[in-house]
N, C-alpha and C positions, 0 to 999 in steps of 0.2 A: 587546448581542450580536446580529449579524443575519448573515445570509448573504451571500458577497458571489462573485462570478462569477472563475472561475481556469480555464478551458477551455470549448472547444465539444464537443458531444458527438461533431464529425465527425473530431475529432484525436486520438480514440481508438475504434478500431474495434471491436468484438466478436471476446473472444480476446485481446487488447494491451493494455499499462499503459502509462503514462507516468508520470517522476516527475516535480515540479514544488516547486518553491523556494516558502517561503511564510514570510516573518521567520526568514529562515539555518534552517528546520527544511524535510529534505525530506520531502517525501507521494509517496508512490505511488497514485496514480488508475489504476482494474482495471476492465475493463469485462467483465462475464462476461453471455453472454448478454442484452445491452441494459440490463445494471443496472449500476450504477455504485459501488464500495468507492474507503476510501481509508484506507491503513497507513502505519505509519511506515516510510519506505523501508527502514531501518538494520539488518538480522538482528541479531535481541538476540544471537545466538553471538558475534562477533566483529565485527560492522559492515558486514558484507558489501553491497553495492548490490543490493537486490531486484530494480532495475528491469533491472540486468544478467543476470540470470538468467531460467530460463523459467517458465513460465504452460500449466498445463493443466491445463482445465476452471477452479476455482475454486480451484488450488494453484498458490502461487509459489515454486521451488525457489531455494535463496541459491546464489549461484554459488562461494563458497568454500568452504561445506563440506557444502553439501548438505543443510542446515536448511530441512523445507518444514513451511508456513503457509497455514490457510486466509483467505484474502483478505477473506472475508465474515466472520469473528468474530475476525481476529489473532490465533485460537490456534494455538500450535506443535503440528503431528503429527507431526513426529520431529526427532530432533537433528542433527548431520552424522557425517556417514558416516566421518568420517576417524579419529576420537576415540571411543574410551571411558570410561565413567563422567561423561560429560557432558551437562548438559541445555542445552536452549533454552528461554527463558522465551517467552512470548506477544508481541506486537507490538504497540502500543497503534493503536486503530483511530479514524478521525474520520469526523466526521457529513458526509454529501452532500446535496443533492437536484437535482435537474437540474427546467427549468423552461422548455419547449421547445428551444431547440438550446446552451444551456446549462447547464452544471457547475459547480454553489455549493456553497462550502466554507462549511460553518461557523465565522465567526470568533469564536473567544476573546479575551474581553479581555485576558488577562494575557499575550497574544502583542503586544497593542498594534495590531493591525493591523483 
């Protein structure tokens, strides 16, 4: 298991995510204040695209029902707005480290990559 290089740090600015494909699983890379998270794009609600939705400060709101998430722990702070008696489970979050103008993922083995 070792780190391997999936962006530059200049393709995500401070403020902006990108997602990025990584063995058919997407990540969302969040850069909040020069630091760098990375969650599983998918809203545990319903699958929503994170990366479609907005980003402020260190919350990503789901663009379908309004499930937001903090970026930096993948846990859910509230559910979507549309529905009651419904929860949002957490987001599962992956390791990063950047290592001058590079962004390394941790790769797991059982992704095979």
């Amino acid at each position: 298991m070792s780190f391997v290089k999936i962006a530059e740090t200049s393709e995500i600015p401070a403020g902006k995510m990108k997602m990025i494909k990584i063995q058919n699983k997407e990540v969302l890379i969040v850069n909040v204040d020069g630091h760098f998270y990375a969650i599983a794009n998918r809203c545990s609600h319903k699958g929503g695209d994170l990366s479609k939705g907005t980003l402020e400060s260190n919350i990503v709101t789901c663009p379908v029902h309004g499930s937001r998430f903090d970026v930096t722990t993948g846990k859910s702070l509230s559910g979507p707005k549309r529905f009651y008696n419904t929860s949002t489970g957490d987001v599962v979050t992956y390791e990063l480290r950047t290592d001058g103008k590079n962004i390394l993922f941790y790769q797991r083995s059982s992704w095979g990559i």
